[in-house]
C-alpha positions, 0 to 999 in steps of 0.5 A: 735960898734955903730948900724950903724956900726954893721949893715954894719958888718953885711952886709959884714960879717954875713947875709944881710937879716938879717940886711934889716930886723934889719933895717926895724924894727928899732931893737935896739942893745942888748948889756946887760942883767938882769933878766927880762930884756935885754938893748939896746946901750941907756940903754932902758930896755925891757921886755923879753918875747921872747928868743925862750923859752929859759929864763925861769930863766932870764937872768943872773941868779946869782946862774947859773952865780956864778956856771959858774965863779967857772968851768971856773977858775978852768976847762972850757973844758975837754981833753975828755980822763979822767972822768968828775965830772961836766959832771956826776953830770949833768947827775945825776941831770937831769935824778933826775927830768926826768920820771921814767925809763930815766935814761941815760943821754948824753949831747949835744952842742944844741936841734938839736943835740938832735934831731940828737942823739935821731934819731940814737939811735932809728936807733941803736935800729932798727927803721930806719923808723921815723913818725913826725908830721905835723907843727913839728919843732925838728931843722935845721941840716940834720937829724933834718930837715928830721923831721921837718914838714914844706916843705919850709926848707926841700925842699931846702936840699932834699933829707934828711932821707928816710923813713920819714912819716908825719901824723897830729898832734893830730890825733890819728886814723893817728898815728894808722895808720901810725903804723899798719905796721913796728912798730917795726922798727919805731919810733915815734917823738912829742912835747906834745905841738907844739911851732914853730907850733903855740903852737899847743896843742893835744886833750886829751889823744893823748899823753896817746894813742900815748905811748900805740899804740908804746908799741903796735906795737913796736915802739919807742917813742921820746918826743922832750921837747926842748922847752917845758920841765923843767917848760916851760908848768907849769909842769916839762915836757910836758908828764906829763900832761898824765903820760907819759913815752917816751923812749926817751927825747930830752932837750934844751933851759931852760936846758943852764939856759939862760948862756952856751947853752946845750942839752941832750939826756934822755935815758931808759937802754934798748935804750941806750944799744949800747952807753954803749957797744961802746961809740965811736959810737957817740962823740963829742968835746964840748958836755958835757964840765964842762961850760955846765954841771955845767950850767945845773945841777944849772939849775935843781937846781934853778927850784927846789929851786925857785918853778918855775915851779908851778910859770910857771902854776900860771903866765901861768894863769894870762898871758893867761887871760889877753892877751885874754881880752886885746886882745878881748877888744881892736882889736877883729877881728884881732886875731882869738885864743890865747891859751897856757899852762904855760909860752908858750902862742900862739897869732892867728892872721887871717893872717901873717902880723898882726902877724909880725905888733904886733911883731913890735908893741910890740917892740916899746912899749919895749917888746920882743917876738918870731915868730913861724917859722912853723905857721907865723899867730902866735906870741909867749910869753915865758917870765921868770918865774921871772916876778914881779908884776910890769913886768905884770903891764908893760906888760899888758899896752903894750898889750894894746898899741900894740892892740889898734895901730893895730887896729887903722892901720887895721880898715877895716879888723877888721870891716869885721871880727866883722861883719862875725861872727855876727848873 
């Protein structure tokens, strides 16, 4: 199909907005894919940073790719009746690299049905009561929602979970309080870093005091590192920053490697109790088919192999200080912070559509990128941790053609920002 033609499928067939949109910012087709780079129907290469966090590999990896073509010409799906090998060295594998304590794996379809699962574990466990952070964002099925903090997707579906309380991210004197009554039947749900939020990053010490304040009260503490885990941030997973141990890990995005889409529930013995004694309490077709397991456990194995998640911290570095200075030099009064932990990098725009300009801006220099759905005032970059030398270099000199067209586009803002912050 040519672009237009798929455009009009679109319209008749899958969602018509998002054809207007696909229209509006004369997007291309991607029709094909290979490391840091995804191809249109012409052939144009464009470098990768956007993926919603989920090629911190590349795209096609050949070791993920090889593992992939093995299961599917011997066993691409499971009766579900018998034991399977890939499903339980998958689940070896990751629970190798989680924190100390989590050893229970259970793999789903998607990070939403993480999130689900992860809900009705602490429900099992006696925690019927869920505290969430505002601008949090865990996904859009109904549980998931429930706990999502931002309104606009949660009006339209109400009512979802009861018993939900929203508290500032970051804020520990509202945790605190939010868990001075019914922390035993209450569990708490974070990401260390906010990524649909904005990549909102909390104070130090947040993490630390919200897993002593659980262990306090009783409460359970559910880490949502779907986006944020396996390298993402520089470091294995986001608590580790603080030496953190949930009782429960949510994972996602990195985990597919970027080829079959997986996620998985990461479990202390005690939370995972009743899954043991009754399996059939949750169950799922596809969750944990051989495609998606030998996906995830060559996954693991490539991070580890490759170095990528101290590539992730040295990349993160270099990336966030050059965005910051091409970003300072060439349209200052438009962005208000750019901020980030490893491969996770925030632009903060002073409003909305500036954001959704650059994005555009970005596009036309041939590099792809991800909004925030939670925060529209900033635009994210999660580019592979198998950037090159001369994908920095290409980077680099689209930031600065974006900026410059910007502020060539938004003269007056700009000069009124500049000037509001001068002494």
């Amino acid at each position: 199909m040519g672009r237009a033609e798929v455009l009009d499928t679109y319209r008749r067939h899958v969602n018509k907005t998002s054809a207007i949109l696909a229209d509006l910012i004369a997007a291309p087709l991607e029709v094909s894919s290979l490391g840091t780079k995804v191809y249109d129907e012409h052939g144009n290469a464009y470098l990768d940073c956007g993926g919603y966090a989920v090629f911190l590999l590349g795209h096609r990896h050949p070791a993920v790719i090889a593992a992939v073509h093995r299961q599917l010409d011997l066993h691409p799906l499971a009766t579900r009746l018998l034991p399977s090998p890939p499903l339980a060295e998958a689940a070896e594998t990751l629970a190798g690299v989680a924190p100390p304590g989590l050893d229970h794996v259970f793999l789903t379809n998607s990070g939403a049905e993480a999130t689900e699962l992860g809900l009705k574990l602490a429900r099992l466990g006696g925690r019927a009561r869920v505290v969430a952070m505002e601008g949090g964002f865990h996904g859009k099925t109904m549980g998931a929602l429930s706990i999502t903090g931002r309104p606009q997707y949660r009006t339209p579906f109400a009512p979802l979970l009861p018993d939900v309380e929203f508290v500032p991210f970051g804020d520990a004197a509202a945790l605190d309080r939010a868990l001075a009554e019914d922390g035993a039947r209450t569990c708490v749900v974070l990401e260390p870093v906010q990524g649909e939020g904005g990549v909102v990053i909390p104070p130090a010490g947040y993490l630390r005091h919200a897993r002593e304040v659980c262990s306090r009260t009783g409460a359970l503490l559910i880490a949502d590192e779907i986006q944020t885990g396996l390298g993402r941030l520089g470091r294995w997973w986001g608590v580790d920053a603080e030496a953190v141990v949930p009782d429960l890990l949510l994972v996602g995005k990195i985990l597919s490697g970027g080829v079959v889409p997986v996620g998985a529930v990461i479990a202390t013995e005690a939370v995972f109790a009743p899954l043991d004694a009754d399996p059939l309490l949750h169950s799922s077709t596809y969750a944990g088919n051989p495609l998606a397991a030998v996906a995830a456990t060559e996954t693991v194995r490539v991070i580890e192999r490759e170095g990528l998640v101290e590539r992730a911290a040295s990349l993160g570095r270099t990336l966030l200080a050059m965005t910051t200075e091409v970003l300072s030099a060439h349209c200052p009064g438009l962005v208000r912070d750019v901020r980030g932990e490893g491969l996770l990098i925030g632009i903060e725009f002073v409003a909305p559509d500036l954001a959704a300009e650059f994005m555009i801006a970005l596009l036309e220099q041939r590099v792809i990128t991800s909004y925030s759905l939670n925060t529209h005032t900033v635009l994210r970059l999660t580019p592979p941790a198998v950037l090159d030398r001369d994908d920095l270099y290409f980077l680099e000199a689209a930031l600065t053609a974006a900026a410059r067209n910007l502020a060539r586009g938004n003269r007056t803002t700009q000069t009124t920002e500049v000037s509001s912050c001068a002494p």
